[in-house]
N, C-alpha and C positions, 0 to 999 in steps of 0.2 A: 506077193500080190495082194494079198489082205488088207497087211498095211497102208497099202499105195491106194485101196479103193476106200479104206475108211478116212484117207488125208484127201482124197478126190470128191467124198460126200462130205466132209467138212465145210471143204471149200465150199462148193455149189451149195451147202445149206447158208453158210456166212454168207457167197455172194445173194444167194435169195432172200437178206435180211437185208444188209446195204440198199436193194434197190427199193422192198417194201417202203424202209425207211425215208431214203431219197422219194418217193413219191408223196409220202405224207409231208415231207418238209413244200415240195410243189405244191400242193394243195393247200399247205395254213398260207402260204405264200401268195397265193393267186385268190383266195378268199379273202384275207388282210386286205390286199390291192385292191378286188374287186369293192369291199363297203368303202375303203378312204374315197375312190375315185368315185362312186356315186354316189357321196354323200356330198361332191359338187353339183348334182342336179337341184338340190335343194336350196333355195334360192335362200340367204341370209343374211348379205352383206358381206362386206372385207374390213380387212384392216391392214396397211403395212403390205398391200396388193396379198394379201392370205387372205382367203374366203374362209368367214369365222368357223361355219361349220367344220369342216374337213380339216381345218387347222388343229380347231381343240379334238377332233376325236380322234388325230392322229399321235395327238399328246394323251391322252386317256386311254388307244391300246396300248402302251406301254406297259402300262398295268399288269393284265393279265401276261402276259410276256415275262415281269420282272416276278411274279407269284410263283411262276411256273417254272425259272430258275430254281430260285430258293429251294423248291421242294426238290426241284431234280438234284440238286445238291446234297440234300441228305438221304438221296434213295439209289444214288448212282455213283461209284467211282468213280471218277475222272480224273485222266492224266494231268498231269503237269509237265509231261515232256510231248514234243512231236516225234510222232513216230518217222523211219526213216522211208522215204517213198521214189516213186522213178520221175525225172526230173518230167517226163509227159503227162503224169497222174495231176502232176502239180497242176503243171502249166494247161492242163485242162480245165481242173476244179477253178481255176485263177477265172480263166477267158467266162467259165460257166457262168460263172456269178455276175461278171459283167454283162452279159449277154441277159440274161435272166431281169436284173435291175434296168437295163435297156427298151427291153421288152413295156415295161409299168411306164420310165421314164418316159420317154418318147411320145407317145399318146397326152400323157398326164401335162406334158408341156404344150403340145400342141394346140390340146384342144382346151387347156382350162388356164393358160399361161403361167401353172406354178409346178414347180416337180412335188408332187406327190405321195412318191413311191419311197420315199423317206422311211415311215414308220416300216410298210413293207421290208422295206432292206434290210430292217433291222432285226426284223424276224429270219430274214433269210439267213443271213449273217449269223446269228446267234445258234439258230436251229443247226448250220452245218457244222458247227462247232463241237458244241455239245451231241447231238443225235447223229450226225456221221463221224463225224469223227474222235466223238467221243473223248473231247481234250476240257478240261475246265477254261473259261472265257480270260482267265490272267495269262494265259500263255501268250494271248495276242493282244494284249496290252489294256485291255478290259481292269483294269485297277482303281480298287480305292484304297491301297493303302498309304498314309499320308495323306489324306485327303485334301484338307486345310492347307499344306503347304501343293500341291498339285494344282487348287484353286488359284493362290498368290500367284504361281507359276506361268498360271494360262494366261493371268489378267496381266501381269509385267510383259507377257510377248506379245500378246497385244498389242498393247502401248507401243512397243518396237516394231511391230508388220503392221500395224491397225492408224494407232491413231497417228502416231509422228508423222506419217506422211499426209492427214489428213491437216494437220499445226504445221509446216512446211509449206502447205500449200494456200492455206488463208493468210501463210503473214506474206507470202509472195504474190499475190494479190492482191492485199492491203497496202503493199512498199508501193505497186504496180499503180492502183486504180484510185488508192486513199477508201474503196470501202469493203466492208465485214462480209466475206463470203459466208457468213452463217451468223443469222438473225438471232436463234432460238432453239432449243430441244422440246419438243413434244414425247411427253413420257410414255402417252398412251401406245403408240405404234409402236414405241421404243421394248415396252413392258411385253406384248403382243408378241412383237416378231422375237422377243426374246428366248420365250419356253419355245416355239416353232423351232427354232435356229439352233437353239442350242441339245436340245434334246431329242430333235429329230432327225434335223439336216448334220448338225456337227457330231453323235454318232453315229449316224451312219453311214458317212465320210469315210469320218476315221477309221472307222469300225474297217469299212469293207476296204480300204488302202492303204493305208497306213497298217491298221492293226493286221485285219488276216491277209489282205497281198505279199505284203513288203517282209511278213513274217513266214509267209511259207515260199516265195518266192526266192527267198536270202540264205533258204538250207539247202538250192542247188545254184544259184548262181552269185551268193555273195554280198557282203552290203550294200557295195557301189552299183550294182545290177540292178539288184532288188528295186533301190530305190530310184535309180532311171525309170525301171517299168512301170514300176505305179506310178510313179508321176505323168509317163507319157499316157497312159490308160487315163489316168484323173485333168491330163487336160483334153485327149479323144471325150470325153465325161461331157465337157461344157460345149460342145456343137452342136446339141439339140435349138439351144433358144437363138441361135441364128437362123434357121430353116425357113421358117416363115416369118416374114416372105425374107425371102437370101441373102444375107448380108456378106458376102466371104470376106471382105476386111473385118465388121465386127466380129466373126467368127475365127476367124485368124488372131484376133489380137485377145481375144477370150480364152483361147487356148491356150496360145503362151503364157497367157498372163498365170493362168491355174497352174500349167505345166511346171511354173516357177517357183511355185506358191507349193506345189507336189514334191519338189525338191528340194525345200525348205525343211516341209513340214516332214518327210520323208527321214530327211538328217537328223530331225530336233526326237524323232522315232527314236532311231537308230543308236542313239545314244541316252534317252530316257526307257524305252521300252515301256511305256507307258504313254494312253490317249488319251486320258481325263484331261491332261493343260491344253492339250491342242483342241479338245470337244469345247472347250470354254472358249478358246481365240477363237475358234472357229464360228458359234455361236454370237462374240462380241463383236465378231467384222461383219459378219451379215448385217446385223440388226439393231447395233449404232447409228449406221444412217439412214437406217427409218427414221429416225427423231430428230435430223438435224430441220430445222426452217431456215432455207435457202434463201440467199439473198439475189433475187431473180435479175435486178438492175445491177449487181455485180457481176452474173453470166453474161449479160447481155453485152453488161461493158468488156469482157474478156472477148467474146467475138471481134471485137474492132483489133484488137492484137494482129502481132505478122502470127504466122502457123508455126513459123520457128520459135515463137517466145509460147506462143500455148502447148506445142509438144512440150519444149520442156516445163514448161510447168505440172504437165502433168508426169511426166518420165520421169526426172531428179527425183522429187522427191521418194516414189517410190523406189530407185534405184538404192537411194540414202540407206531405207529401210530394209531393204534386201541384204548389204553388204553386213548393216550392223546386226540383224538377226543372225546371221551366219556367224558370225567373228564372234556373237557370247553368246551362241548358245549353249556349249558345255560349260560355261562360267556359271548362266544363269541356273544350269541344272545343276550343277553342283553345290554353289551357294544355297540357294532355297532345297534344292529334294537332299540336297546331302548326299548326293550320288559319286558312287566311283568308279570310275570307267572298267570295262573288262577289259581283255587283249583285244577281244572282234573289234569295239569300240572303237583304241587306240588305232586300228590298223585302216578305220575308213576314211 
């Protein structure tokens, strides 16, 4: 009986830590959120539709976030393995966090037309990592190492989900109309939405789908599972910015679009175990076409097209890019990261 009361005060003092913990992670979480999103009261300008304020300071809380690692790093063990848990523990903490980043999202979109909740997530993200669950951030794909070649990495897929179908669709339009669907690049939005995109929006993407979904979701239900769910979750993700006012074709076709784009990028996961090259594609699709200068008499002239020839133009090309990012992506990672597959890998 002794025993059994000193393992029953264990517990209940561990679970009275768990939850302390969990409340301070709610609280730097709901603080972070609350200055990003009222530092849109202040009126500043935009750029690249980013209001400069709330932009740059969502790139400057990083900061203390990244200091505050480091240190917890040399003052705290941290695993390197996932411990083993019950597949509802998972599938709770999973829904949690969506719900939580929903919460910020939602608002942040509605009322100020840009998601927000970016930096926030990335606090949340990292905080549950570390502070609950006490694992060091590489386990879920938080890596630098190889950096340089991780960078090459992101910028070649890219190229193959990003730009090829952006080159696909200007020369089939050029064949079409005889003119340049894109005049010019503007650096400045380009430059702007750059750090936004890639260091905000593209970790904390990856971070919360790819890296801790797909990784804690995949040690009960498997790689192919794993990577359905976040994908379906990460296209549920993009139905906020159809709401107001309703668009459910645009929002229909947003979803799928990500949902696809989830199961891409979910694979390209699953086989690198690493989110550095996808935080860079991620990053590089957003906010390349800030910069492009549109050639607005070449949309116009696409409108006189039948619907049949503008679908596909816009459908092929990105189908092109779909098939062939799938087909190399473990070439691509192999080739540049020098990767080699595990058994889990081979078997998804």
């Amino acid at each position: 009986m002794a025993v059994k009361e000193v393992d029953g005060r264990l517990k209940n003092r561990w679970g009275n830590l768990e939850r302390k913990s969990f409340l301070k992670v709610l609280v730097i979480y709901f603080l972070v959120s609350g200055l990003v999103l009222a530092s849109n009261l202040i009126p500043f300008g935009s750029i690249a539709d980013i209001a400069i304020l709330p932009g740059l300071l969502s790139v400057f809380l990083l900061v203390p976030l990244w200091i505050w690692h480091k240190s917890r790093l040399q003052k705290a063990s941290l695993s390197k393995q996932l411990r083993d848990e019950p597949k509802r523990v998972i599938l709770f903490w999973v829904l949690a966090l969506f719900l939580l980043a929903m919460v910020v999202r939602i608002p942040s979109v509605l009322l100020f037309g840009m998601a927000y909740e970016k930096t926030p997530l990335i606090y949340l993200v990292v905080l549950s990592i570390v502070v609950l669950m006490r694992n060091d951030v590489s386990v879920f794909g938080f890596r630098t190492d190889n950096f340089d070649r991780a960078l090459i990495l992101g910028t070649v897929y890219y190229m193959v989900l990003g730009l090829l179908p952006n080159i696909l669709i200007g020369a089939s339009v050029y064949i079409l109309t005889g003119q340049m669907l894109i005049e010019g690049f503007n650096l400045t939005p380009f430059l702007f939405a750059m750090s936004f995109h890639t260091f905000c929006v593209g970790i904390s993407e990856e971070g919360l789908f790819r890296g801790y979904m797909q990784t804690r979701l995949s040690r009960v239900y498997g790689n192919k599972k794993a990577i359905f769910l976040q994908a379906l979750l990460f296209g549920l993700w993009h139905f906020v910015w159809h709401v107001s006012p309703l668009d459910w074709l645009g929002m229909l076709g947003h979803i799928g679009d990500a949902f696809i784009t989830g199961l891409l990028w979910g694979y390209f996961y699953g086989v690198a175990a690493n989110i550095t090259p996808l935080v860079l594609t991620h990053g590089l699709g957003n906010s390349v076409p800030e910069g492009f200068i549109q050639n607005q008499n070449a949309w116009a002239t696409l409108q006189d097209l039948s619907l049949i020839t503008q679908l596909l133009l816009l459908i092929v090309p990105y189908l092109v890019s779909w098939v062939l990012a799938f087909a190399s992506t473990r070439f691509l990672i192999k080739t540049i990261m020098g990767h080699k597959e595990s058994k889990t890998e081979r078997q998804m």
